[in-house]
GUKOL-636150 format. One line per 8 residues: number of its first residue (from 1); their letters; for each residue x, y, z of C-alpha. Coordinates in steps of 0.1 Angstrom, whole numbers. Layout:
<atoms>
NUM	A	X Y Z  ...;
</atoms>
This chain:
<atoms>
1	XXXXXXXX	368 -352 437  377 -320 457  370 -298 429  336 -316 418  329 -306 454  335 -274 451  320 -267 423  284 -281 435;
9	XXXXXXXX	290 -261 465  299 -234 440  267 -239 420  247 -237 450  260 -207 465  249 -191 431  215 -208 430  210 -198 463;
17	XXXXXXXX	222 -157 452  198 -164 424  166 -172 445  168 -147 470  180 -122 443  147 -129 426  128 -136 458  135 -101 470;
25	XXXXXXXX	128 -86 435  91 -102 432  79 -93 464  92 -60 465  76 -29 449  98 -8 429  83 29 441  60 31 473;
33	XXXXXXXX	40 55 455  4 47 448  0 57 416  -26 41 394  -15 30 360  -37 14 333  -18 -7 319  -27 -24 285;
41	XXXXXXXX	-17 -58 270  -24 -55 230  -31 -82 210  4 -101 195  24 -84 221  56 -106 236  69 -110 272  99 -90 266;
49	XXXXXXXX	74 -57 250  52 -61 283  87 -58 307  98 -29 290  67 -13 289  65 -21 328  95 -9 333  91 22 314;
57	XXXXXXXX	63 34 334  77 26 365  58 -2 372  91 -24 381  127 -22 383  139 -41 360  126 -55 327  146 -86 330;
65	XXXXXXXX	142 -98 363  105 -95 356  112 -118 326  130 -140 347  102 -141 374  74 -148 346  97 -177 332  107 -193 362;
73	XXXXXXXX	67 -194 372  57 -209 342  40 -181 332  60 -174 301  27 -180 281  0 -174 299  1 -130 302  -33 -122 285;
81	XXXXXXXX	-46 -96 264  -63 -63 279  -65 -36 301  -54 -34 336  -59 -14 368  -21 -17 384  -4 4 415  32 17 414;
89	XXXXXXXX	36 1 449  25 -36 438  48 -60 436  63 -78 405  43 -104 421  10 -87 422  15 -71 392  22 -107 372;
97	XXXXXXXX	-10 -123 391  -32 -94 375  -21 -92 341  -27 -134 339  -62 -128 354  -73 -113 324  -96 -95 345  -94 -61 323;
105	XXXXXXXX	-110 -31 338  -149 -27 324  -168 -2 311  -202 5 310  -217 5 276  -252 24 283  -276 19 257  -309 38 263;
113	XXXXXXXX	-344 24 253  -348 36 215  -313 39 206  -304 27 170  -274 12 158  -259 50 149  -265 60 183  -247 30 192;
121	XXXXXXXX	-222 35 173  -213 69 183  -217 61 217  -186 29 210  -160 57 193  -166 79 220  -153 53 248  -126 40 220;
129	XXXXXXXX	-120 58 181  -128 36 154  -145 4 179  -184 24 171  -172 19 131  -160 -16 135  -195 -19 150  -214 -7 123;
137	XXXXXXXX	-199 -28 104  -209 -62 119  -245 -50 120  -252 -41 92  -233 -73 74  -261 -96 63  -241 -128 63  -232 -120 106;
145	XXXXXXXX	-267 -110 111  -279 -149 97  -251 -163 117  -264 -148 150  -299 -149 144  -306 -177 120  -327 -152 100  -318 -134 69;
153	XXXXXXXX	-317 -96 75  -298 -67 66  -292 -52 99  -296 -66 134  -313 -27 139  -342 -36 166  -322 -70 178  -294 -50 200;
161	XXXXXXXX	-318 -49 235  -313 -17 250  -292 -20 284  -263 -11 305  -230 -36 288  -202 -41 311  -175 -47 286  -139 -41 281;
169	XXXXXXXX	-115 -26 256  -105 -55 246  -136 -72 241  -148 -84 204  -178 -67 183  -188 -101 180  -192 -105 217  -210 -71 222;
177	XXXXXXXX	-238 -78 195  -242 -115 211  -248 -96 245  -268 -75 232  -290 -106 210  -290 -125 237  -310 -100 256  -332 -90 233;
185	XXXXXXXX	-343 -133 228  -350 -126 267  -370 -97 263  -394 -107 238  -398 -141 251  -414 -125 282  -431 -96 263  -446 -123 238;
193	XXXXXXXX	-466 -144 269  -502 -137 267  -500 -115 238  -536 -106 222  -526 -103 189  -504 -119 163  -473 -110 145  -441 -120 135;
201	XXXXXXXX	-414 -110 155  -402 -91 120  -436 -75 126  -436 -69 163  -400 -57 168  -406 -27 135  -443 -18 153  -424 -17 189;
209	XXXXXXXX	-397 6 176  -415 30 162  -435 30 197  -404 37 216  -396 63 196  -433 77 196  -433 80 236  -416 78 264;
217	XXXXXXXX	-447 77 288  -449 40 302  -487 45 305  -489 52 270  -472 27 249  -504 6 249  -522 35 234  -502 42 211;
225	XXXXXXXX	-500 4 200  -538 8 195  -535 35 170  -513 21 157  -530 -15 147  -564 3 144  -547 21 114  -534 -8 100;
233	XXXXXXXX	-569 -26 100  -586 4 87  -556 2 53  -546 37 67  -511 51 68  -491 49 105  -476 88 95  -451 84 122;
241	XXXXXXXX	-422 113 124  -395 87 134  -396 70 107  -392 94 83  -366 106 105  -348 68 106  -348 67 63  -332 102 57;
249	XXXXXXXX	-307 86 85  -302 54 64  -297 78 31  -271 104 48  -257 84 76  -262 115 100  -290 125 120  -311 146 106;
257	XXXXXXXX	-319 180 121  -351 183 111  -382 174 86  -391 196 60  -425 198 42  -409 179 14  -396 152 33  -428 143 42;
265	XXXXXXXX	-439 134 7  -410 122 -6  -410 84 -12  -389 65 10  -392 28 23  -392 37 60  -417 72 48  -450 62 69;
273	XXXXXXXX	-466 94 52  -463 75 23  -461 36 23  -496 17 37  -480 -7 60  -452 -12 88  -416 -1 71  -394 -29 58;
281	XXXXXXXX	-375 -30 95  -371 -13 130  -361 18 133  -344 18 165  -342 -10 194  -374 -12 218  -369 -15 251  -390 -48 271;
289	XXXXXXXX	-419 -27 275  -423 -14 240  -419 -49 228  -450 -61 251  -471 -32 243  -469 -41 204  -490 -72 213  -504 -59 237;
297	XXXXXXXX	-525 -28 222  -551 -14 251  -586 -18 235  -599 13 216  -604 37 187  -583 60 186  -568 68 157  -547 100 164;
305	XXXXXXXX	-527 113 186  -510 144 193  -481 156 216  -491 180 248  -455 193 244  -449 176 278  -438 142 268  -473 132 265;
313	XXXXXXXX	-501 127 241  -538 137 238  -559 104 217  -589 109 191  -610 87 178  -619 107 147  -600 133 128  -623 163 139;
321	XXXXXXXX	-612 158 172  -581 153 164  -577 186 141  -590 202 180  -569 189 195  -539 203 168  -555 235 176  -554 234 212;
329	XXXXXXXX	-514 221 212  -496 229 189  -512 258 169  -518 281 201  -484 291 207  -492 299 245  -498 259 247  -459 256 239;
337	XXXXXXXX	-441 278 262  -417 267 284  -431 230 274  -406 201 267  -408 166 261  -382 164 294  -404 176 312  -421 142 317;
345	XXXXXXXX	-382 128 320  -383 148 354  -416 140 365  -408 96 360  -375 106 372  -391 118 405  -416 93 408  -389 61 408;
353	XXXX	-368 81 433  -399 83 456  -411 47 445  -374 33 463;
</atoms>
């Protein structure tokens, strides 16, 4: 009986050693240095590869403690994929609290009015190598494209709404796109109230693209939705730059530099020079205001338009005006110096910072 007892007491003692062994060890940084470590949790990665790797970079003391401390808390299967902000001088304690979170660090995806799924893609390797191609990918896969948007399509090109994505490293294509769908379904639901003319939203979203990528003035998108439908009523071609610019893109899969003569005749689906009707998609993703302004064209008739060099346009109604105004812009060289389409980037930029 006297050595049962003893050997409880025994057990005890060591259960006791045990707990405050492990007490002191999770509550206790390993370095008081506060040093910031991202710390990553890859997919099919075990408990005992996320100690070592804690260990390793001096993030704890001991990988098996740690191991110890995550079984004992029931927490053995609950560590979750991604990528965290953690402190040399947290605790084993902390540190376990944070990587079950699954509250990764986020980054901010910026997608600018007009971008199209290349520049979205470029702008995806350069925050992670390979994620932009993965991205590509999805879009451009018919069978996804139905799947999110019920529709069949080759490319979600025009459905991606331009805007700033928090997302993390860790997070799936699938996820970004449906952000990005979501948004757009927003958009044009609000763009499409009160609209004064009809199209499909195939129709709406190709003619807003194109006006994205025609200007950046906000006063102007209405205008240039007007030549726009006034051409297509009249049967005459849209001749719009971006979108021969969007089908030698499509061919090459890099941007191109710039347009020569014979690019301008050369047959293409998305060749406005050529084809008498709205390409067969988008060319890039409208931003809200592009999307209202393709049903909502301001009432006139113009039919041209041609850039001031500034960021903005000067609008005929005929074609001798317009071959003046040709003159006046771009043919008198004096009429381009020291002009740039950023120009009118500086000029909104200052008038929202005195707006606030």
């Amino acid at each position: 009986m006297a050595k049962v007892v003893g050997l409880i007491l025994v057990a005890v003692l060591l259960s006791g050693i045990l707990f405050w062994q492990m007490e002191r060890f999770a509550y206790h940084p390993s370095s008081s240095n506060h040093e910031k470590v991202v710390f990553e949790v890859p997919y099919n990665t075990g408990l005992h590869f996320v100690a070592r790797q804690l260990e390793d970079q001096g993030l704890i003391s001991d990988a098996k403690e740690f191991i110890w401390l995550v079984k004992l808390t029931g927490n053995t299967a609950r560590l979750k994929v991604g990528e965290y902000a953690l402190y040399k001088d947290m605790s084993p304690h902390q540190i376990l609290n944070i990587l079950t979170s699954g509250e990764s660090i986020r980054h901010a995806l910026v997608v600018p009015e007009g971008s199209n799924i290349f520049d979205i893609r470029d702008s995806l390797n350069r925050m992670w190598p390979h994620r932009g191609d993965e991205f590509l990918k999805f879009v451009t896969d018919a069978k996804k494209a139905k799947e999110i948007t019920g529709q069949q399509m080759n490319s979600l090109e025009g459905y991606l709404f331009p805007d700033t994505y928090l997302i993390t490293k860790f997070t799936p294509v699938s996820a970004i796109v449906r952000m990005m769908y979501n948004r757009f379904e927003e958009a044009i639901r609000s763009a499409d109230q009160g609209a004064t003319v009809k199209m499909s939203v195939r129709e709406q979203v190709t003619l807003a693209s194109i006006i994205e990528k025609e200007t950046g003035a906000p006063n102007e998108r209405a205008l240039i939705s007007s030549v726009f439908h006034n051409r297509l009523k009249k049967g005459m071609r849209l001749q719009s730059d971006p979108t021969i610019i969007y089908g030698m893109w499509l061919e090459s899969g890099t941007r191109p530099v710039n347009i020569r003569r014979s690019d301008i005749s050369r047959p293409t689906a998305y060749n406005t020079y050529v084809i008498h009707a709205l390409p067969p998609g988008p060319i890039a993703n409208p931003g809200k205001d592009a999307l209202w302004a393709a049903v909502h064209p301001a009432e006139t008739r113009y039919l041209y338009f041609v850039s001031r060099n500034d960021g903005t346009h000067v609008f005929s109604e005929n074609f001798a005006q317009h071959l003046r105004a040709v003159q006046k812009y771009q043919l008198n060289p004096r009429a381009r110096e020291g002009k740039s389409w950023r120009d009118l980037s500086k000029k909104l930029a200052k008038e929202k910072a005195h707006a606030s």
